[in-house]
C-alpha positions as CSV (number, residue, x, y, z in Angstrom):
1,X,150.5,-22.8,103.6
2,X,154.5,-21.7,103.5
3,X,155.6,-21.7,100.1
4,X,158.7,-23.1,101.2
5,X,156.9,-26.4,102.0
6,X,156.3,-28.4,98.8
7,X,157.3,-32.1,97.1
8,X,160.7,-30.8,96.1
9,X,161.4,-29.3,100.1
10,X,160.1,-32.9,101.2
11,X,162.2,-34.7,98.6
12,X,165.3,-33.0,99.6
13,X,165.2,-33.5,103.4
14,X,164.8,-36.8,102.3
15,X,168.1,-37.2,100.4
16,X,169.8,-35.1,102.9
17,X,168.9,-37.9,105.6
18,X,169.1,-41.1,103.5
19,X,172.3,-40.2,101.2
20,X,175.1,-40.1,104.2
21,X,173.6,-43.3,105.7
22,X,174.0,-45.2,102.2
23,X,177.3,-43.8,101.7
24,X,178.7,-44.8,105.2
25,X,177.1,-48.1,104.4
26,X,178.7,-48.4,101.2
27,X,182.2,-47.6,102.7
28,X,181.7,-50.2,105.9
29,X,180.4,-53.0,103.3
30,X,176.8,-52.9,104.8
31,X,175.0,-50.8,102.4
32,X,171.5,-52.3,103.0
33,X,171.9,-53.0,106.6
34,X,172.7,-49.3,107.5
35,X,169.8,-48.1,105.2
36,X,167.3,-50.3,106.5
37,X,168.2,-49.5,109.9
38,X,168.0,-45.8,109.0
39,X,164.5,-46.1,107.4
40,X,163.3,-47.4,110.4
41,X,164.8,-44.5,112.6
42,X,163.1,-41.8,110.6
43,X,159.8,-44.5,110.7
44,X,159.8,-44.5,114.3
45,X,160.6,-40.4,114.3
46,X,157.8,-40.1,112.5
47,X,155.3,-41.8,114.9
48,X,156.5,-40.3,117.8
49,X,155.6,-36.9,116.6
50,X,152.1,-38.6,115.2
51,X,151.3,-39.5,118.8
52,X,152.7,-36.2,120.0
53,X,150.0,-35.1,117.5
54,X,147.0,-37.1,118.6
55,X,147.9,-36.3,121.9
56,X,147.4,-32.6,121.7
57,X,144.7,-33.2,119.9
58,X,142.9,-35.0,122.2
59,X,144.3,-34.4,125.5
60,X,145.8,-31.3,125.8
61,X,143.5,-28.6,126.7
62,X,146.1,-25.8,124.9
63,X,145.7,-24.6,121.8
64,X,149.3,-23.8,121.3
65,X,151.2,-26.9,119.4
66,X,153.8,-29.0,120.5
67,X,157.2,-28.1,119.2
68,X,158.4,-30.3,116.6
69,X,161.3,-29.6,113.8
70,X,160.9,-30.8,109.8
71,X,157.9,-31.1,107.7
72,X,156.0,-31.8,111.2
73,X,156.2,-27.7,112.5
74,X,154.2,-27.2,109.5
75,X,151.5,-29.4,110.2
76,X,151.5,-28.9,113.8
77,X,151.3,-25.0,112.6
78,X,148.5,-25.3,109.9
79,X,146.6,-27.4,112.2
80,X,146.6,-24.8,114.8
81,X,145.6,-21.7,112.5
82,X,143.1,-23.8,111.5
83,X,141.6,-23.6,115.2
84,X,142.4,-20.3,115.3
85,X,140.6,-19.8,112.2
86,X,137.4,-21.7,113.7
87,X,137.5,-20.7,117.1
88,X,137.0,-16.9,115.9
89,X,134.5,-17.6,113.5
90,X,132.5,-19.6,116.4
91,X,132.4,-16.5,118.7
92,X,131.3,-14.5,115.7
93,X,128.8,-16.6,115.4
94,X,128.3,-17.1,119.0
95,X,128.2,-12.9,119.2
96,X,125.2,-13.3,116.5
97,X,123.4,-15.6,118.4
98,X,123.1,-14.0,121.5
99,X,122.1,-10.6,120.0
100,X,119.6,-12.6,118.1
101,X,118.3,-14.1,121.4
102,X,118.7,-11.0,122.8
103,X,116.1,-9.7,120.3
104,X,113.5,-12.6,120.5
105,X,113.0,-12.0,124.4
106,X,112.1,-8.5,123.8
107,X,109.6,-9.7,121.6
108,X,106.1,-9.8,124.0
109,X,105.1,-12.5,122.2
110,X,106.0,-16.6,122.7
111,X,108.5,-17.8,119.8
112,X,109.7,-20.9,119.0
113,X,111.7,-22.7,116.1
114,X,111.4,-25.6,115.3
115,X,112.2,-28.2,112.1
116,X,110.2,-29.3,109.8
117,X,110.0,-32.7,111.3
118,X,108.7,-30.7,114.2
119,X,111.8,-31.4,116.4
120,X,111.8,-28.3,118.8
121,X,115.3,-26.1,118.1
122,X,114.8,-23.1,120.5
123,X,112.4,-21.2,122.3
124,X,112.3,-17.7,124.5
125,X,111.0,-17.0,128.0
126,X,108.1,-16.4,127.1
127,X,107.4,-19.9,125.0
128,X,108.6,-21.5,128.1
129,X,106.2,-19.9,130.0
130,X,103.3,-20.3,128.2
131,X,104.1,-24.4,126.8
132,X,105.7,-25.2,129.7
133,X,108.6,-26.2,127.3
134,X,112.5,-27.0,129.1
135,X,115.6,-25.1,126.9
136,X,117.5,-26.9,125.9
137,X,116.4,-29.9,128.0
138,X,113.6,-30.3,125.2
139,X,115.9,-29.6,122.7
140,X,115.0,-32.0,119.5
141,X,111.8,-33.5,121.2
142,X,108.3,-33.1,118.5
143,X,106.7,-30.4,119.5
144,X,103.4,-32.6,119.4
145,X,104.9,-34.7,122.1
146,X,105.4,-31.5,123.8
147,X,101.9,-29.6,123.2
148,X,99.3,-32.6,123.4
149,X,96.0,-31.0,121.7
150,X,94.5,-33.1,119.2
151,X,94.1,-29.5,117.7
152,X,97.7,-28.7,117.7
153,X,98.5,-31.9,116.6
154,X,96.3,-31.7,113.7
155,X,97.3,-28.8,113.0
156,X,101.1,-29.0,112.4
157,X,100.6,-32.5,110.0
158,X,97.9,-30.7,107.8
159,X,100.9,-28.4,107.2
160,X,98.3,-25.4,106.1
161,X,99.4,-22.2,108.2
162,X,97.6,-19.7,106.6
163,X,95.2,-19.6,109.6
164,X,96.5,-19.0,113.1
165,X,94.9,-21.2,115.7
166,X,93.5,-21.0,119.3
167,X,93.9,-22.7,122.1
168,X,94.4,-22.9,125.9
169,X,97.5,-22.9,127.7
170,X,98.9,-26.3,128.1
171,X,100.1,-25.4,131.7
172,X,98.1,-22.5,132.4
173,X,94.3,-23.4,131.5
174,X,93.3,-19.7,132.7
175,X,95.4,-18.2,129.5
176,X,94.2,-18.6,125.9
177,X,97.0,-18.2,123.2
178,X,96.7,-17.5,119.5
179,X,99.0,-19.6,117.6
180,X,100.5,-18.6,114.2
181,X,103.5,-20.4,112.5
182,X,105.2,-19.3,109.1
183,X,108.4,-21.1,107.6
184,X,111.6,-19.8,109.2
185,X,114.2,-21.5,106.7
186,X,113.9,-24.0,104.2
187,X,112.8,-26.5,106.7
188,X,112.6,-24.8,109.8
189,X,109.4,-22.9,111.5
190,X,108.5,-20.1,113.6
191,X,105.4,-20.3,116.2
192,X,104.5,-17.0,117.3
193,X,101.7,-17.3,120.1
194,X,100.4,-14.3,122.4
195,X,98.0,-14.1,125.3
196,X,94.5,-13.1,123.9
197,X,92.7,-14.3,127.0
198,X,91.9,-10.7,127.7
199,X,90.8,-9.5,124.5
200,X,88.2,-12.2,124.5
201,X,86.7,-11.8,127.6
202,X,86.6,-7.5,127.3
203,X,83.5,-8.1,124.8
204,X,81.4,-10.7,127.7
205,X,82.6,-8.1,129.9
206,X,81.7,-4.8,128.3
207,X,78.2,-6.6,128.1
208,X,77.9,-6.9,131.8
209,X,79.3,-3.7,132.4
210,X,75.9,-1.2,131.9
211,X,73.6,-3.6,133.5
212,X,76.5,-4.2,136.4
213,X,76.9,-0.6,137.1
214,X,73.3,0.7,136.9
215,X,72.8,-2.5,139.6
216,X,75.0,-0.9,142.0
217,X,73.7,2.5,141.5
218,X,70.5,2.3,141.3
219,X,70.3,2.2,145.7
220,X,72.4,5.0,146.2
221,X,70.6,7.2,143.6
222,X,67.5,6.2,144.8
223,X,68.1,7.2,148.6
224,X,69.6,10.6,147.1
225,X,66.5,11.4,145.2
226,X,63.9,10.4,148.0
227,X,66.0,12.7,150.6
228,X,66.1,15.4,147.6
229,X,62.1,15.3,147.1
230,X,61.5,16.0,150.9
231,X,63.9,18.6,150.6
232,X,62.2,19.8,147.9
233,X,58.9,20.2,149.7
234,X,59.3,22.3,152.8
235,X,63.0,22.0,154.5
236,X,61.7,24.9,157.4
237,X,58.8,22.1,158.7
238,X,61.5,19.0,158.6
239,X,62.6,18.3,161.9
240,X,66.3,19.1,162.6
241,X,67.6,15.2,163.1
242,X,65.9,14.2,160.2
243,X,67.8,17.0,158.2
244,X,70.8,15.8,159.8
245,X,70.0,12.3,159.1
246,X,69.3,12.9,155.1
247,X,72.6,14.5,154.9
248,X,74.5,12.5,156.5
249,X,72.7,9.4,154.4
250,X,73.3,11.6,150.8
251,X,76.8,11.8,151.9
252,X,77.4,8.3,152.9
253,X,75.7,7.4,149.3
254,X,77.7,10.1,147.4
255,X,80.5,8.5,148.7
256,X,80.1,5.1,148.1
257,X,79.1,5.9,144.2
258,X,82.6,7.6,144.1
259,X,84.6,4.5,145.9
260,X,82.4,1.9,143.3
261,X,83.4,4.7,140.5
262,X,87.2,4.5,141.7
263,X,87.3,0.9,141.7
264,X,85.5,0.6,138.4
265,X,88.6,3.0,136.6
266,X,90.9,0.4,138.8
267,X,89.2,-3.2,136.7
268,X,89.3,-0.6,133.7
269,X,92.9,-0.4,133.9
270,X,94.0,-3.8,134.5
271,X,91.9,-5.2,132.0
272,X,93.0,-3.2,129.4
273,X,96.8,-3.5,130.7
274,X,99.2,-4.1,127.9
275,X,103.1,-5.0,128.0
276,X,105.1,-7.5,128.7
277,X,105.3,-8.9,132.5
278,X,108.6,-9.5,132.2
279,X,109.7,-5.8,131.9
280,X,110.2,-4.4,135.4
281,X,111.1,-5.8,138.8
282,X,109.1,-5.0,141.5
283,X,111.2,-4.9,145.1
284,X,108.5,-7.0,146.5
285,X,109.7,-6.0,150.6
286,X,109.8,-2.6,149.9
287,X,106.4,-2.1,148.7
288,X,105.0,-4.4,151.6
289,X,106.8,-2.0,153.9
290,X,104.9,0.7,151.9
291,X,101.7,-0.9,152.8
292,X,102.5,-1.9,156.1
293,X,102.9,1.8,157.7
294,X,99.4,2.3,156.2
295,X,97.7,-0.5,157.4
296,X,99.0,0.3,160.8
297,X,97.1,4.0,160.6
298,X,94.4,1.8,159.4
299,X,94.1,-0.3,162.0
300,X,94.7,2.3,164.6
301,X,90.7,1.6,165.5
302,X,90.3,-2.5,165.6
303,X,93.5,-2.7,167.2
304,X,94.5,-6.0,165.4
305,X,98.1,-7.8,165.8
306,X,99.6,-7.1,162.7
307,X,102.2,-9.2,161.9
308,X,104.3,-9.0,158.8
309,X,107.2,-11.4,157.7
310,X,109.1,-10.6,154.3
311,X,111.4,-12.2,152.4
312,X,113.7,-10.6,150.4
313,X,113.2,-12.3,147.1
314,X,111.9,-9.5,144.4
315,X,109.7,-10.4,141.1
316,X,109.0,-9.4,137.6
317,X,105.3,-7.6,137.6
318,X,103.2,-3.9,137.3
319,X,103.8,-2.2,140.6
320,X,100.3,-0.6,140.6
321,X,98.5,-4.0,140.2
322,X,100.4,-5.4,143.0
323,X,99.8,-2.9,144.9
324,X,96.0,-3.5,144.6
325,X,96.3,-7.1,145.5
326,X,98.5,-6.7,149.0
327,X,96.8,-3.5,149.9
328,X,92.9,-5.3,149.2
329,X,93.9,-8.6,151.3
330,X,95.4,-7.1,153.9
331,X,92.9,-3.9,154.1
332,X,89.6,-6.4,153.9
333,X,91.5,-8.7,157.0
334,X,91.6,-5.7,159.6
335,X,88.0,-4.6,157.7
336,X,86.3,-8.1,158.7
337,X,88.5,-9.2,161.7
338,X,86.6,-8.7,165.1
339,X,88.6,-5.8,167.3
340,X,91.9,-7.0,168.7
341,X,92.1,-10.1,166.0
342,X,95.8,-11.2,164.8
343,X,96.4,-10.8,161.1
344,X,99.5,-12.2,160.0
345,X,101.1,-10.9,156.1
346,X,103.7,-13.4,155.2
347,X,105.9,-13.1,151.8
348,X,107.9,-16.3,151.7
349,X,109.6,-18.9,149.2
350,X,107.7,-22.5,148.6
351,X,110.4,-24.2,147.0
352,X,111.7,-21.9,143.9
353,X,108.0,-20.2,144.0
354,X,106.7,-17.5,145.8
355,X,103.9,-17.1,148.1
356,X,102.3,-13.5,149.0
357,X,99.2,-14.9,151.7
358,X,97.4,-12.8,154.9
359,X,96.0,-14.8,157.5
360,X,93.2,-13.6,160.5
361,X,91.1,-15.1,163.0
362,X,87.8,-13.6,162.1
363,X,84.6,-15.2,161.8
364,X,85.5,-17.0,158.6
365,X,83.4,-17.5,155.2
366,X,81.0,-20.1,154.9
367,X,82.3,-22.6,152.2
368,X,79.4,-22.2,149.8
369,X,80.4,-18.2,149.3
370,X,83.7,-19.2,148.7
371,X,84.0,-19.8,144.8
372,X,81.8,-17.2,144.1
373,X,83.9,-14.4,146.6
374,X,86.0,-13.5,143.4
375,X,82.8,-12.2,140.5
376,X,82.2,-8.4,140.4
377,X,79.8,-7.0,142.8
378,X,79.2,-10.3,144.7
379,X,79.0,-9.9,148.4
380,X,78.0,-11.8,151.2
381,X,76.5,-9.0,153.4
382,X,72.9,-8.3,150.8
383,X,72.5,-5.5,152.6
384,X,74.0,-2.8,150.3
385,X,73.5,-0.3,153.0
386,X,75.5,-2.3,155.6
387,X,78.0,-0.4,157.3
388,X,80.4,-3.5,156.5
389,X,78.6,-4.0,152.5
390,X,81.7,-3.0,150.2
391,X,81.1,-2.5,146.9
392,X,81.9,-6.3,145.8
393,X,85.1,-5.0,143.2
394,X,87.7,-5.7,145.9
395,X,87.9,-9.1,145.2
396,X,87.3,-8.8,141.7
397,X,90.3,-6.6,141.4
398,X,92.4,-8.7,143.3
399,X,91.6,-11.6,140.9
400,X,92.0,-9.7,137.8
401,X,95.4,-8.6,138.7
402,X,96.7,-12.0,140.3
403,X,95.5,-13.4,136.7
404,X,97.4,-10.8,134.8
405,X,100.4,-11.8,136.4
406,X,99.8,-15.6,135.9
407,X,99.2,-16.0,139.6
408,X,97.2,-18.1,141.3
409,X,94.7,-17.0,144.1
410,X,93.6,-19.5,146.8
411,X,90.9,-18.8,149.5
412,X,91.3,-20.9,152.8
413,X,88.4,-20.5,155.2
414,X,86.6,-22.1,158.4
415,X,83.8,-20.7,160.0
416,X,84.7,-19.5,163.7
417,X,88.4,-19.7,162.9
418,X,89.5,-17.5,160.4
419,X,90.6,-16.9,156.9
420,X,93.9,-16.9,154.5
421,X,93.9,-15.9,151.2
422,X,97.2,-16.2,149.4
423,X,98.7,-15.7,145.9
424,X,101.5,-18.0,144.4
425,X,104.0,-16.6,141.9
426,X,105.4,-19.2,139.7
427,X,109.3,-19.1,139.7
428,X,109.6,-17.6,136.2
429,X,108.7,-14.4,137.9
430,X,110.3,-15.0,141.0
431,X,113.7,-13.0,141.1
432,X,116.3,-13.8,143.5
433,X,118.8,-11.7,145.4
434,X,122.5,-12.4,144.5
C-alpha cells in the first residue's frame, strides 16, 4: 500500500471538504443546513464510485480500473494489483499443470487421481481408454460408480493397497489390467493400471507352441525324408518324372516350412510387442497405397476387380503390425476369390471411428468355421498339401495385431456370395486431418 495513504491522509481530506462548508454556513446563518447538505454530497460521491466499483468488478471484462480521484484511486489500484498479483500466479500454476499432464501421458501406463472419498480428480489418455472414463465430464463422480466390479468396489472401501489387483477392462473385456493405487496427497490417490493381457496369455501360449509347431512340421519333414530314402537307394534306376516329381515336392515342402517359420517370427514379434500405442501415427492412405501397387502384381493371375477407397483420416498404431493386417485381408481375398472376382478395400469413417474392411464375391465360409477362422493353424482346407492349404497363421496374425491395437475384427460371410472381414478402430486412435 502507498504510504501516503493512512488515517491521518483520510482525516485531513475530510477537514479540507467539511471545514469551508461549515464556515460558509456559519457566515449565511445556516450552519447545520449547509453541513448536512454537504455530508450527503460526499455520501452520494461515495456510492457512485462504489457502484462504479461493483461494476467493474462484475461486468467489465478489463482488468484495467476505472478512474476515480481521493481515497478511491487507491482502492481501485490495490484491487487491481491484487488481480495482477493472482492472475500471474494462476498461469504459473497453470504452466505447472500442463507440464505435469504433459508428463503423466508419456507415462505407458493408465493414471488416475482421485480423493479419498473416491471422487475422480483427473485421469490421462490412457485411463480413459482403458475405464472408459469422460475428463472432465466425470470430474468428481466415485470412481466405484464409474468402475462397477464388485472386486473394485471392494477393494477401494477395504482401503488396504498393499496388493495390486486384476481385473478385466470395463469397456474392453479382451484387455486385462493390473491395478495398483498408493496415496497421492494427504487424501488423494493414484491408480496406476497397465495392460497385462499379454503377459498372461505368453505362458498358455508358449505351452502350445512345441506341440503347435512340430504339428505343422511333422508333413512336410515326413514327405522330405521318404523322397530322401529313395534317393538314397539307387537315384540311376528312378525314373526321370519321378526324380522330377520328388524335387519339385522337397521344394514345395522346404518352402512351406520356411513361410510357417516366417510367420511364426511374425506372432513372435507382436506378442512380445512393447510400447505405448499412442506413440506414432501411421498415415493410414499412404500405406494402403503401399499395399495396393502389390496386390495389383499379385493379382496379375486371378485378374480380380480391385477396388480401393481411402479416406484420409490417419491413426495412432505400429506400422509393421498394420501392415500385416491390410496386406493378410486383402492377400487371402485375391488368394480364395474365383478368377475375375471383385474385391473391394474400403478405409472409411463410422461416425468418429474408423473402419479398415475388404469385401469379395468368393465362395464364402460356412458359418460353423467362422469363430474358429482366427486360432493358430486352423484351416478349413485339411488337406495340408492343398495347393490352396495355408499354413493357418494368417489369420492368427491378423487377430493378434488388431488386438494389440484394441481393434476389433469382424468376419461377415454367406456361402455362394462372398466374404468381408473388417477391423474397427475406436476413435481414441483415430487421428483426423486439420
Amino acid at each position: 500500500m502507498d504510504k501516503r495513504f493512512s488515517a491521518v491522509f483520510i482525516l485531513r481530506g475530510f477537514l479540507w471538504y467539511v471545514a469551508p462548508l461549515a464556515v460558509i454556513g456559519w457566515l449565511f446563518g445556516y450552519f447545520w443546513q449547509v453541513l448536512s447538505i454537504g455530508l450527503l454530497g460526499i455520501l452520494a460521491w461515495h456510492y457512485f464510485y462504489q457502484y462504479k466499483l461493483v461494476d467493474w468488478l462484475w461486468h467489465r471484462r478489463t482488468m484495467l480500473p476505472p478512474s476515480a480521484p481521493g481515497s478511491w484511486s487507491y482502492i481501485y489500484d490495490g484491487i487491481y494489483r491484487t488481480q495482477r498479483r493472482s492472475q500471474q500466479r494462476r498461469r504459473a500454476l497453470a504452466r505447472i499443470l500442463r507440464r505435469f499432464r504433459e508428463a503423466s501421458e508419456a507415462i505407458p501406463d493408465a493414471a488416475i487421481v482421485f480423493r479419498k472419498d473416491g471422487g475422480l480428480i483427473w485421469c490421462n489418455k490412457l485411463g480413459q481408454f482403458y475405464f472408459g472414463l469422460k475428463w472432465p465430464a466425470d470430474t468428481g463422480i466415485r470412481l466405484s460408480n464409474l468402475i462397477r466390479y464388485p472386486e473394485f468396489i471392494a477393494y477401494l472401501q477395504k482401503g488396504d493397497f498393499s496388493q495390486e489387483i486384476y481385473l478385466p477392462s470395463p469397456v474392453r473385456e479382451d484387455i486385462e489390467l493390473e491395478i495398483r493405487v498408493m496415496p497421492y496427497s494427504e487424501d488423494q490417490y493414484l491408480l496406476m493400471a497397465r495392460d497385462v493381457t499379454q503377459l498372461r496369455r505368453l505362458e498358455q501360449m508358449r505351452k502350445d507352441f512345441v506341440a503347435n509347431v512340430s504339428h505343422e512340421l511333422k508333413t512336410p519333414l515326413t514327405v522330405i525324408q521318404g523322397y530322401l530314402e529313395m534317393l538314397d537307394d539307387d537315384v540311376s534306376a528312378m525314373p526321370p518324372a519321378l526324380l522330377q516329381k520328388a524335387v519339385k515336392d522337397m521344394n514345395g515342402q522346404s518352402t512351406r516350412m520356411r513361410n510357417l517359420v516366417d510367420q511364426l517370427l511374425s506372432l513372435s514379434r507382436i506378442d512380445s510387442a512393447r510400447g505405448d500405442i499412442f506413440e506414432r501415427a501411421v498415415n493410414v492412405p499412404e500405406l494402403l497405397r503401399r499395399i495396393q501397387q502389390d496386390a495389383e502384381q499379385l493379382n496379375q493371375a486371378k485378374q480380380h476387380d480391385l477396388r480401393f477407397e481411402i479416406a484420409d483420416q490417419t491413426m495412432y498404431g505400429r506400422e509393421d503390425e498394420l501392415r500385416s493386417v491390410f496386406a493378410n485381408l486383402i492377400t487371402n481375398a485375391i488368394h480364395y476369390t474365383q478368377p475375375k472376382g471383385t474385391i473391394t478395400v474400403r478405409w472409411r469413417s463410422v461416425g468418429k471411428q474408423m473402419e479398415f474392411s475388404v469385401t469379395d464375391n468368393g465362395p464364402g465360409i460356412p458359418a460353423e468355421h467362422i469363430p474358429l477362422l482366427t486360432e493358430r493353424f486352423y484351416r478349413i482346407d485339411k488337406d495340408r498339401n492343398s495347393s490352396k492349404g495355408g499354413s493357418g497363421l494368417g489369420l492368427a496374425i491378423v487377430k493378434q495385431a488388431v488386438e494389440h491395437h484394441h481393434c476389433k475384427l469382424t468376419i461377415d460371410s454367406v456361402v455362394g456370395r462372398g466374404s468381408t472381414f473388417s477391423v474397427r478402430v475406436p476413435e481414441e486412435l483415430v487421428i483426423t486431418p486439420a
